[in-house]
C-alpha positions, 0 to 999 in steps of 0.5 A: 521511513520504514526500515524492513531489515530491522523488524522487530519479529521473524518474518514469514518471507511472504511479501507485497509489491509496492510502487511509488506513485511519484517516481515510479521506484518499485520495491517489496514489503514484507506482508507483517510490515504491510499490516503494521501499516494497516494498523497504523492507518486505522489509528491514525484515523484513516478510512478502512478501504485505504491502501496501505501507505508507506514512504519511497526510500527514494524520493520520500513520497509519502504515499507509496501504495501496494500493486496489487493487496488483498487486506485483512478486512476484504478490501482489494486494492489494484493500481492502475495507470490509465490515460496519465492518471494514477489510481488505485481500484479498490474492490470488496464483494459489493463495489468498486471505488476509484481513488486519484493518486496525487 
C-alpha cells in the first residue's frame, strides 16, 4: 500500500481523486504519487492506456482507479457507473475504450 504522507519529495499540492471499485471509499492522490503509479505500471508491463492503479487503504483491492485523470501520455480516463456495472472510459483524440472493472 502506498503511503502518501512519506513521500519522499515536496509535493506540489495538486491531487487526483480516487475510488475503490469494490467498496466505493474515496480518497485523493497526490499527482507526483499518481506518476510513480504510471511509472510503475509501465514496468511492470502494463499497457499504456491503463489507469493507474493503487491499492484501498480499506479493504485492500488492488485496483483503485482515478475518477477522472488526464495522463502523461494523453489517455483520458473517466469512471463511470452504469446500470451496476463499473468501468473505466478511457479516451485519446482518435477513440474510445471501455474497460470492466471487476
Amino acid at each position: 500500500m502506498f503511503d502518501f504522507d512519506s513521500f519522499p519529495f515536496e509535493l506540489s499540492g495538486k491531487t487526483v481523486d480516487y475510488i475503490c471499485p469494490k467498496c466505493k471509499y474515496k480518497f485523493v492522490a497526490p499527482i507526483e504519487a499518481v506518476l510513480e503509479f504510471e511509472e510503475e505500471d509501465e514496468w511492470n508491463g502494463l499497457p499504456i492506456s491503463t489507469p493507474p492503479y493503487t491499492i484501498c487503504s480499506k479493504c485492500n483491492y488492488e485496483k483503485c482507479v482515478p475518477m477522472d485523470y488526464k495522463s502523461k501520455r494523453g489517455y483520458h480516463h473517466i469512471y463511470k457507473e452504469e446500470r451496476g456495472k463499473t468501468r473505466v472510459l478511457t479516451k485519446t483524440r482518435r477513440r474510445l475504450q471501455t474497460a470492466s472493472i471487476e
